[in-house]
N, C-alpha and C positions, 0 to 999 in steps of 0.2 A: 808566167801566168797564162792560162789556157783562155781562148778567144773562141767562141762557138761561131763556127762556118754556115754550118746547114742541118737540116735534118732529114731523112730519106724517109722514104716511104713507095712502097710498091704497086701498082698502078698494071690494070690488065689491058686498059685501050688509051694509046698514046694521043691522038688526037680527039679522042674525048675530055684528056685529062687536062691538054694543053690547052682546051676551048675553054675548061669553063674556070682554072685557074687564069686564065686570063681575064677575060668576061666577069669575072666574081673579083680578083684583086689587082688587075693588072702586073699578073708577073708575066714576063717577060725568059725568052731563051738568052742564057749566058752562056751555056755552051752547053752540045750536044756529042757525047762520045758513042761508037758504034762500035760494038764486042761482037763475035760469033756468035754467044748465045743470049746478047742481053747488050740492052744500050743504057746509057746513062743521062738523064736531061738536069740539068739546074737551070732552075727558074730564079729571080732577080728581081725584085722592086728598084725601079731609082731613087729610091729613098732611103734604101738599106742596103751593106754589103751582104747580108745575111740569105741564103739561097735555101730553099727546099729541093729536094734530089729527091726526082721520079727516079726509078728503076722498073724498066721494062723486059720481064723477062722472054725473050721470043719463044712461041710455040706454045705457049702457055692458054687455055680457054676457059679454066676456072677461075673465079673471081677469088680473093684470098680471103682464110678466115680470119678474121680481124680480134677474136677473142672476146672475154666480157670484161679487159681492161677497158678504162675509161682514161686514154690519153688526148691530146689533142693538141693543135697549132692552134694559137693567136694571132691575132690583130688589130691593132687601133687606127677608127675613126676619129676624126674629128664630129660627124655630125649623125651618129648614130638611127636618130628614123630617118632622115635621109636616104642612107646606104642601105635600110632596111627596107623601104620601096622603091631603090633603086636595084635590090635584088628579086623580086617581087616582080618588078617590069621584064625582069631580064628571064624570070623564069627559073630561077634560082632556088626554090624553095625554101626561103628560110626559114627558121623557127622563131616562135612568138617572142619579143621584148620580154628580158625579163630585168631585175634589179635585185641586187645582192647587198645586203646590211651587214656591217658587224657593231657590236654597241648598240643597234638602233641609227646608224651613221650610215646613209648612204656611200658604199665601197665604189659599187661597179652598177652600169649598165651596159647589158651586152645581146647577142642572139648569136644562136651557133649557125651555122651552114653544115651539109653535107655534100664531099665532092661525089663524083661516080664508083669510086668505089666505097662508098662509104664512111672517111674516114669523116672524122668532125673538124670542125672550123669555129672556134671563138670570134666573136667580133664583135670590141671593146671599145664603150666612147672615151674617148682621149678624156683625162682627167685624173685629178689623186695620183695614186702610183703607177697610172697608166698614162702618162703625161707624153 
């Protein structure tokens, strides 16, 4: 049975990327590999063994093109506007509350974030299948 570890994602300024995943979910460095031409960071919630994997390619000064897929990382809150003017405080810019129905049955409430390079950030109140 296969066990998902991480997901990567490419990142042009390391301690920009490291500040505001921190600041925004509290991940944290689990380890940090250094290559000749590219370093490798996984980040680590203590809540989860599940890591996100910066890849920092050196020498690089264009920001990447991200395409007009619409992928994204998740995460659950427990207390949704909460964390949503606690991102707001912090300068974070989040995007407006929204809520998702199916049936007419409230599914999900959530708001996305965007890190520095763009990528998007779900952030889901704990509940339903997001428990």
């Amino acid at each position: 049975m296969a066990k998902p570890v991480h997901s990567m994602i490419r990142v042009l300024d390391e301690a920009r990327s490291l500040d505001f995943y921190k600041r925004a979910f509290g991940l944290e460095i689990a380890e940090r590999l250094a290559f000749d031409d590219f370093a490798l960071i996984y980040l680590r919630h203590p809540s989860s063994p599940f890591e996100l994997e910066l890849t920092i390619n050196k020498g690089r000064t264009e920001p990447y093109a991200l395409g007009d897929g619409y992928g994204h990382l998740a995460v659950v809150v427990d207390d949704l506007a909460a964390e949503h003017a606690r991102f707001e405080q912090e300068k974070l810019a989040p995007g407006p509350l929204r809520e998702l129905k199916h049936d007419g049955k409230p599914l999900a409430r959530f708001f996305f974030a965007t890190d520095p390079d763009g990528y998007k950030i779900e952030v889901i109140e704990k509940g339903g299948r997001f428990a």
